[in-house]
N, C-alpha and C positions, 0 to 999 in steps of 0.2 A: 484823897481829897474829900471834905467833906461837904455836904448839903448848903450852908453858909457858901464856902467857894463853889460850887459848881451852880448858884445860881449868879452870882456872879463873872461866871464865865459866860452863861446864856444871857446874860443881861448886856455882856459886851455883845454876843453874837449877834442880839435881838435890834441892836442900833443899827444894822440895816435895811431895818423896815420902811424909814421915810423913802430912803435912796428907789427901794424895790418900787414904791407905790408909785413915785415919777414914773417910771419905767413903763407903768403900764398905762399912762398916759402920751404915750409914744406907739401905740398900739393902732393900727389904721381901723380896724372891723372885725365885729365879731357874732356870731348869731346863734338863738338860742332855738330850739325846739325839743322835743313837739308841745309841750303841757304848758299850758297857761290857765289859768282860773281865779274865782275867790278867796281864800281862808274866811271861816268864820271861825275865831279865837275863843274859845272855853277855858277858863280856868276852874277845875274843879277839886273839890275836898274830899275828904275822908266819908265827911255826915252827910253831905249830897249823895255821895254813891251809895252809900246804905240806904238813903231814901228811893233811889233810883230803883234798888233793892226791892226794899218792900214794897213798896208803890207798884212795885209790877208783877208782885208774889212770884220771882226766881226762887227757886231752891237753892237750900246754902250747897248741898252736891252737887249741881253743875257749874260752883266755882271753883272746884281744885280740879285739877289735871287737867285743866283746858286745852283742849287740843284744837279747836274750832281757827280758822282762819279768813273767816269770810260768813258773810250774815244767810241762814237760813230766815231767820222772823224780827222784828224790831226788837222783841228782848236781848238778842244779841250782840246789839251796841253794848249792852248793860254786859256783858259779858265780857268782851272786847275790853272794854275801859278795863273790870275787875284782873285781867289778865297782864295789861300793860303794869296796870299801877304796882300788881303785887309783884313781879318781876323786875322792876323799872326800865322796862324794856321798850322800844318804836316798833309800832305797826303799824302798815296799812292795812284796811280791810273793806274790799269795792264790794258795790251790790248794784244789780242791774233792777232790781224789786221797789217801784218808785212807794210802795206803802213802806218800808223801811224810810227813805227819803222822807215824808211825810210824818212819818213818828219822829225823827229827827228833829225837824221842822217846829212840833208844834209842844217837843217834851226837852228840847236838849238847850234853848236859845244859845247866845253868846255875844261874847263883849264885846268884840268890834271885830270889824272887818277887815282884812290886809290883801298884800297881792300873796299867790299859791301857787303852785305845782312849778317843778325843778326849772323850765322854760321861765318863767313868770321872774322866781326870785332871784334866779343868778343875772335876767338881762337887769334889773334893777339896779344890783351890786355891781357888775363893770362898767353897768352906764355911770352910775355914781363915782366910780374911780378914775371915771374920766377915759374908758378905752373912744377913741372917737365916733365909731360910728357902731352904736350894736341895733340888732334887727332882730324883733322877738316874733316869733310864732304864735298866732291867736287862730282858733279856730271859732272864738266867740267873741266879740269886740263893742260890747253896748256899750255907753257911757259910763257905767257903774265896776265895768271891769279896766275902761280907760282910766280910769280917776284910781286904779291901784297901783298904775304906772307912776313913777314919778315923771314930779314936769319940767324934763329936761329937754332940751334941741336934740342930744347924741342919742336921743331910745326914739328907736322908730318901730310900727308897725305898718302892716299892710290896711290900706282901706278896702271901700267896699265896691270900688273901681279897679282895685287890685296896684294903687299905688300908693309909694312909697311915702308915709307922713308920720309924723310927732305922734307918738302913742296914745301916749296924754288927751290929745284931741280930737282923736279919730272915735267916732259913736256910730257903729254899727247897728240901729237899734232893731234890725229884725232878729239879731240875736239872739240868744235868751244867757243870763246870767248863768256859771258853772261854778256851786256852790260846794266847798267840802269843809267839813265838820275839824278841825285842829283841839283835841281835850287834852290840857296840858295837865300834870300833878306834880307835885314837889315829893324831893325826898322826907324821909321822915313822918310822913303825914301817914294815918292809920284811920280805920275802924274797923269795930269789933260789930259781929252778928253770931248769934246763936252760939253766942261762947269763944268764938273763932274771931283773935284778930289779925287784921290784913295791913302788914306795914308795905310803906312802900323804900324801895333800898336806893331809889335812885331817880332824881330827876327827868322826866320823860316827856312821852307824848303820843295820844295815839288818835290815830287819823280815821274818819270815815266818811267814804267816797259814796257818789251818786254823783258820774258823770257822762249822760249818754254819747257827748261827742269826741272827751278825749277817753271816753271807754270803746270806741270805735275807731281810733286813732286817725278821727277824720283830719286830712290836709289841707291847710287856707292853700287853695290855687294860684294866686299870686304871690305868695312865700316862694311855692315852687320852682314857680316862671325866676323871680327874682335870684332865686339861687343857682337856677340855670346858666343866667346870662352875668352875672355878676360875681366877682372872686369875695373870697372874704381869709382872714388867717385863721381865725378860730370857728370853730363850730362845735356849741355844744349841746349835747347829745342824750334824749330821758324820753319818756312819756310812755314807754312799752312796759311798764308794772299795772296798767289797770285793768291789760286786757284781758280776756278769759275765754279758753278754750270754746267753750258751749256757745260763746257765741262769733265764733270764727276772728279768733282773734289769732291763729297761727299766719290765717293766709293774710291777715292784715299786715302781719310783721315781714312775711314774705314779700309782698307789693309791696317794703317801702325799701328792699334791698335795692332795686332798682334805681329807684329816686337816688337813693344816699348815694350810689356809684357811680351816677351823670354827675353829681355834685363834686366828685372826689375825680372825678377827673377833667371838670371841665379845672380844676383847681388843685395841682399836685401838691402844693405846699402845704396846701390847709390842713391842721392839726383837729380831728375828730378826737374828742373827749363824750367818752359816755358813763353818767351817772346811772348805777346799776338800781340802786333803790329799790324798795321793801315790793319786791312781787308774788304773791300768795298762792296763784293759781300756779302747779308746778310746771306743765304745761307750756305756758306759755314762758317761765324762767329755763325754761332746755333751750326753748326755742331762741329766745335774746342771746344767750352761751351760741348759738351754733351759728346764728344770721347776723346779727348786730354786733356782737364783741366782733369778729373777725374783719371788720370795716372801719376798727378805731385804731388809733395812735396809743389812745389813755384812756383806765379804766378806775374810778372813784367807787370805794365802797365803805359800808360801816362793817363796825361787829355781826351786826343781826342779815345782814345782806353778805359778809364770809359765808356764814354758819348755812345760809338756805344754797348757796352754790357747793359748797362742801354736798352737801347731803345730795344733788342732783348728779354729782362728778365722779362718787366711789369710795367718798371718802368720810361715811357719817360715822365711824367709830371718833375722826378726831372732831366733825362737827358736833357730837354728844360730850367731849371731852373742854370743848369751846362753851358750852352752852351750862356744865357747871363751875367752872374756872375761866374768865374772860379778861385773858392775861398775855402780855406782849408775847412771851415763848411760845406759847400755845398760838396765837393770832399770827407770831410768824412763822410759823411752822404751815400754817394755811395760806399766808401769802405768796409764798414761796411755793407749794403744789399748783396755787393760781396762776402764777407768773412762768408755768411750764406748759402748764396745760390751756391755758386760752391764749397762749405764743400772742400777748401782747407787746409791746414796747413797754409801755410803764402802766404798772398801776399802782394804785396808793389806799392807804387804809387809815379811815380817821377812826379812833377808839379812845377812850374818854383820857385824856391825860398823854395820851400819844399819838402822833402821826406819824408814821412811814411809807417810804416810796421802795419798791424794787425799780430799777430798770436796764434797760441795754447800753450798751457803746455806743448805739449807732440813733439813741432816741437825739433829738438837737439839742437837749441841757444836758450840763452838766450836770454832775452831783451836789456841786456847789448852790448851782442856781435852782436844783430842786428844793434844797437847805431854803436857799434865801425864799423862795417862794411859801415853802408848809411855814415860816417862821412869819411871815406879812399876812397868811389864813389864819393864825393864830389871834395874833392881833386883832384882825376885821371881826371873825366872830367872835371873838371874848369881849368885841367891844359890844357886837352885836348883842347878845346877851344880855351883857351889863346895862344898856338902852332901854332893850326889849326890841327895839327896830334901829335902824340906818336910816337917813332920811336928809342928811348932810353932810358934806365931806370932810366938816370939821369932827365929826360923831367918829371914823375911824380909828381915831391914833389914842381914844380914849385911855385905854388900857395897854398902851405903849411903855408904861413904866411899872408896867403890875410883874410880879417877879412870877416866875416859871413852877408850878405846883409841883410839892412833896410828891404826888402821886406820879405827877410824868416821870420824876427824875426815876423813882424807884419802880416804873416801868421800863424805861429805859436800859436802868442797871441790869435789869432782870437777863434783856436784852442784850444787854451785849456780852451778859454770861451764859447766855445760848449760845451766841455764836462764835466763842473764846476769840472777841476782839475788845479788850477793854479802855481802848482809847476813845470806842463807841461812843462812851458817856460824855464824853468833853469835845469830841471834834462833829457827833453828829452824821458821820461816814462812814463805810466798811465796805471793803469787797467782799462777797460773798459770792464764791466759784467766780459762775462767768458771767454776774451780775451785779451790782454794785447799791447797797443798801442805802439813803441819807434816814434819819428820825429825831426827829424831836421832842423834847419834850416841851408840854403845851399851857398855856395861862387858862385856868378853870374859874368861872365865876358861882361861888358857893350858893347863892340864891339868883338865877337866872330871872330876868324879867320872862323872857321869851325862848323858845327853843327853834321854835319855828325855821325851816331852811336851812338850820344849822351846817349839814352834810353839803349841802346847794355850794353854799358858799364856800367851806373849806376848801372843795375841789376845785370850783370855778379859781376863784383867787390864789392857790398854790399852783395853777397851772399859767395861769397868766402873769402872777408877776412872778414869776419863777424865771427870769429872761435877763 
């Protein structure tokens, strides 16, 4: 079959996305934690980073072989971005050092503001799809972080009474705003210095954090209380990438073992999903592997978040093999040691032109409904993209007729002649042993307004309207 037909067959598959997205309007509650925050949105170019460059007299040798993951001095931004852009790769990179914050502040500005961190963007997006009740986690709640909520009835946050109200409206203002840096780049885009030019290969983004309270993974008191006494079905699950060793960010992740396990049992049913997300400090990524995975149902990751658990598990000859080939066989060849070794029920892996899910017998979807669900994230964010933001429920289905990209297919193919099941390509399914594979191939937007959240949403929305 060729490329012609087989986007035609996705094209029949993909017409169950209106159906899917009712579905999750039939959803009673869902709740987000722990990270909520700002984005401040950067769009930056080629001759801005060279100016960035020189304007701060870096050496052109500490831009190749970057190994840095995290800010020693303000130049380091400048490094960060040079690293992202020339890779085309996502990072984040926290700093507890408020003069970095402040170099930021008064050398990087940015083009608008939006809502931030994995808590923040996904309650936005099921509240927008209509789940009826979600409940987002703020540990900081002024006016100026309310007004990133959308103003919906079904998004609530906690006030400062510690009850339960419209997001949108509640102003905390002893708060203090929780601001991170979002610098996005486009493929293709270049400059040259000192003879040396820097393409970039791949649409991206790279993130830099300054946030004292979710870098301390302080908890809003009445979220707690509230999740105590109250069930909910979904609970989704993020905010443990900013902590950092040095500053006792192990025992933080330990005291919230406790919390999450009154909550998982006042409420057997509920489905814990955790967004694994770019964590730098290694330290504290053993520590979310050994305390946090083992409390989830579902586990959500990109390319670059495989590749940093590979290398903390045993297995960095194929994390280095990932890192210059980032390609379905190779990415499922890590999914599948993942899906052994963190003895989850499902996890799932979004990579630029494919999505796949492993999972168990005994997770409550099928394979089907994981199909129909990564095929409705598809959708949501290529429409996302294609916007720049979501902001209206008719904004969803935009890209509902956009036909399924050359690249997913021939991931896919690649795919399922790894795992010598060649109906892979056309039914989207496989058993593999005692596990059962669904993947898709996915709608790509060639010049993305926005990247932002991107991973947020996949997972959130393949997990929810997956039913």
């Amino acid at each position: 079959m060729n490329y012609i037909e087989l986007k035609q067959v996705w094209a029949q598959k993909y017409k169950v996305v209106p159906t899917q997205l009712e579905k999750v309007k039939t959803i009673s509650s869902a709740a987000t934690a722990f990270n909520t925050n700002i984005d401040a949105i950067l769009k930056i170019n080629g001759e801005t980073i060279k100016k960035l460059i020189e304007d701060n007299h870096i050496s052109p040798d500490e831009l190749f072989d970057i190994n840095l993951s995290s800010f020693r001095k303000p130049s380091d931004v400048i490094i960060g971005i040079v690293k992202c852009f020339s890779r085309g790769i996502a990072e984040e990179w926290v700093t507890d050092d408020i003069n970095v914050y402040k170099w930021m502040e008064n050398n990087l500005g940015y083009q608008k503001l939006q809502m931030g961190g994995q808590g923040g963007i996904i309650a936005n997006a099921l509240a927008l799809l209509g789940v009826q009740k979600v409940i987002a986690h703020t540990n900081s709640h002024p006016q100026l972080q309310a007004h990133q909520f959308l103003n919906l009835s079904n998004l609530l946050g906690i006030d400062e009474n510690g009850t339960l109200c419209k997001a949108f409206d509640i102003s905390r203002e002893a708060d203090i705003p929780l601001i991170h840096w979002i610098i996005e780049f486009d493929k293709g885009d270049s400059f040259t210095i000192n003879g040396h030019t820097f393409v970039c290969p791949k649409s991206n983004r790279f993130i830099a954090t300054y946030d004292p309270l979710n870098m301390k993974l302080v908890m809003d008191k009445g979220f707690i209380n509230y999740l105590n006494t109250n069930s909910v079905d979904y609970l989704l699950l993020s905010g443990f990438h900013p902590l950092l060793e040095n500053t006792g960010g192990l025992d933080l992740i330990k005291n919230a073992v406790p919390i999450l396990k009154r909550w998982k049992e006042h409420n057997s049913n509920m489905i814990i999903h955790l967004e694994i997300a770019s964590t730098q400090d290694i330290a504290i990524r053993k520590a979310i592997v050994d305390y946090i995975v083992p409390l989830a149902d579902s586990v959500g990751l990109n390319e670059r978040e495989t590749i940093d658990l590979l290398n903390i598990l045993g297995k960095e000859d194929l994390a280095c093999e990932i890192e210059k080939s980032t390609h379905s066989d190779l990415l499922f060849d890590a999914l599948l040691f993942l899906k052994q070794k963190l003895n989850v029920k499902r996890i799932q892996l979004h990579m630029f032109g494919l999505y796949m899910t492993l999972q168990d017998n005994i997770f409550p979807y099928t394979p089907q409904q994981n199909l129909n669900g990564m095929m409705t994230a598809s959708v949501v964010s290529s429409s996302k993209a294609y916007n720049g933001e979501i902001t209206h429920y008719n904004d969803v289905l935009k890209t509902a007729d956009f036909a399924v990209s050359d690249l997913g297919l021939d991931e896919l193919n690649s795919l399922a002649k790894k795992i010598s099941s060649p109906q892979l390509i056309e039914t989207g399914i496989a058993n593999v042993g005692q596990y059962i594979l669904s993947a898709i191939p996915t709608i790509i937007i060639d010049k993305p307004k926005s990247l932002v959240g991107m991973g947020d949403t996949i997972s959130s929305v393949s997990l929810l309207s997956g039913r």
